[in-house]
Structures are given as structure tokens and as C-alpha cells.
C-alpha positions in Angstrom: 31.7 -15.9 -1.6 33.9 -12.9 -0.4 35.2 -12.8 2.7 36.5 -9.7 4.9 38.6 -11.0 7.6 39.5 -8.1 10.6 39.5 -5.4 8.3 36.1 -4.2 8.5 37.1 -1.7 11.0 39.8 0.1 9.2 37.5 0.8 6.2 36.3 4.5 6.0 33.7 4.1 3.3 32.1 0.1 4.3 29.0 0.6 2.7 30.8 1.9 -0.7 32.9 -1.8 -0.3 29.8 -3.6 0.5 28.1 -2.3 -2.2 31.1 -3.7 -4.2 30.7 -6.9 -2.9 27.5 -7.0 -3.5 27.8 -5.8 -7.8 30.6 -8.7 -8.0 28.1 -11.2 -6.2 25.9 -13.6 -7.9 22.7 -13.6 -6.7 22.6 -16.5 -3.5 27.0 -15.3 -3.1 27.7 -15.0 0.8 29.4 -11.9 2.1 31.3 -13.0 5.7 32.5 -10.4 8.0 34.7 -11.2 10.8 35.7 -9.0 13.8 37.5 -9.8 16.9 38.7 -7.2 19.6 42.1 -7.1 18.2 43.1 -3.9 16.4 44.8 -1.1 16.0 43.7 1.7 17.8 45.3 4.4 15.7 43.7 3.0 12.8 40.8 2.2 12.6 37.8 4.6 12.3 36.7 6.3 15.4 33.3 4.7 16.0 35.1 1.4 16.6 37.0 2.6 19.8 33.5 4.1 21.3 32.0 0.3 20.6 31.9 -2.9 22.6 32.1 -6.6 20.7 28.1 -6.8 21.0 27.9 -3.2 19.6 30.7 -4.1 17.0 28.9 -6.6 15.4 25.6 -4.9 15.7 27.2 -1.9 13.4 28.5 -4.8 11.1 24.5 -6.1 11.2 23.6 -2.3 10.4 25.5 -2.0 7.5 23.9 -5.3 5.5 20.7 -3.4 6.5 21.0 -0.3 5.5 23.1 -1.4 2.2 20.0 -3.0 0.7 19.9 -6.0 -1.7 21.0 -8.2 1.5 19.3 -11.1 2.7 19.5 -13.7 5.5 22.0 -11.5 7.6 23.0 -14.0 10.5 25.7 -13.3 13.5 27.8 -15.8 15.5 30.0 -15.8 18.3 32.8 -17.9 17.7 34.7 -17.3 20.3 36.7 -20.8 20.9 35.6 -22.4 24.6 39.4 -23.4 24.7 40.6 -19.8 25.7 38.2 -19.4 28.1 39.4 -22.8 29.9 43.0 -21.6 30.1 41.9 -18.2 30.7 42.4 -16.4 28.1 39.9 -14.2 25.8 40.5 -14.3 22.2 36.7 -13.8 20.4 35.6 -14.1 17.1 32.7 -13.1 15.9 31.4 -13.4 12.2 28.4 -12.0 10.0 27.0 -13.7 7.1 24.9 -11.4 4.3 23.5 -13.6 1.3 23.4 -11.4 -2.0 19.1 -11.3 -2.5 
């Protein structure tokens, strides 16, 4: 399993690193993405400022697809219900490629 935790979005070249992921994989290894709306704006890679969390994980999606040899891509909100009760936002969302 390899796991890219809030980083995805600073990465100029993803589908070079995915593709990385995927040569260092065994066949069935799991590839978990997570993003959240925390960054830094004069970091990460233009596209992400332009995106909303839906879009965000969509590109995340996008690249699994595009970077074949990926199966079973799956995306989850994971935003905790807790923040919402005391008013506060803090999402998470994750997305999960299995090495084909």
C-alpha cells in the first residue's frame, strides 16, 4: 500500500509519481490519495486554486484513469460529521486505485 497524504496538489508531474507507484506495486497494492481544502496557495500547481473539493477529487479520479494499469478507483468523503455539529468545516476526502 502507498499512501499520498495532502500532497497530491503540490506535485507538478502526478502522473510520472503515480506511475511510480504503480512499478513499485504488486499487483492487488492500493494507492490512497487524500485531499482536503487546506493548502498552500503559493504552492501548489495552478489547476488546484481554479478547482472546488468535488472538482479536486474528480482530477485525483482522472489521473488513476488516464494512468492506466488501475483498477477499482473508488472516492469517499470523509469529512467528520463532528465539525459540522460545532460548526466548523474541516473535509477529507480520499481516493483509492488498486494496482490491476
Amino acid at each position: 500500500m502507498i499512501t499520498c497524504c495532502v500532497s497530491i496538489d503540490y506535485l507538478t508531474d502526478p502522473l510520472h509519481v503515480l506511475s511510480e507507484c504503480k512499478r513499485v506495486l504488486r499487483p492487488g497494492g492500493k494507492m490512497i490519495i487524500s485531499q482536503s481544502d487546506r493548502f498552500f496557495p503559493s504552492k501548489v500547481v495552478n489547476l488546484w486554486l481554479q478547482l472546488n473539493n468535488n472538482q479536486r477529487t474528480q482530477l485525483i479520479n482522472g489521473y488513476f484513469q488516464y494512468n492506466t494499469g488501475w483498477s477499482k478507483v473508488e472516492a469517499w468523503d470523509c469529512t467528520p460529521d463532528t465539525s459540522m455539529e460545532k460548526g466548523l468545516r474541516d473535509p477529507l476526502f480520499i481516493v483509492e486505485a488498486v494496482k490491476a
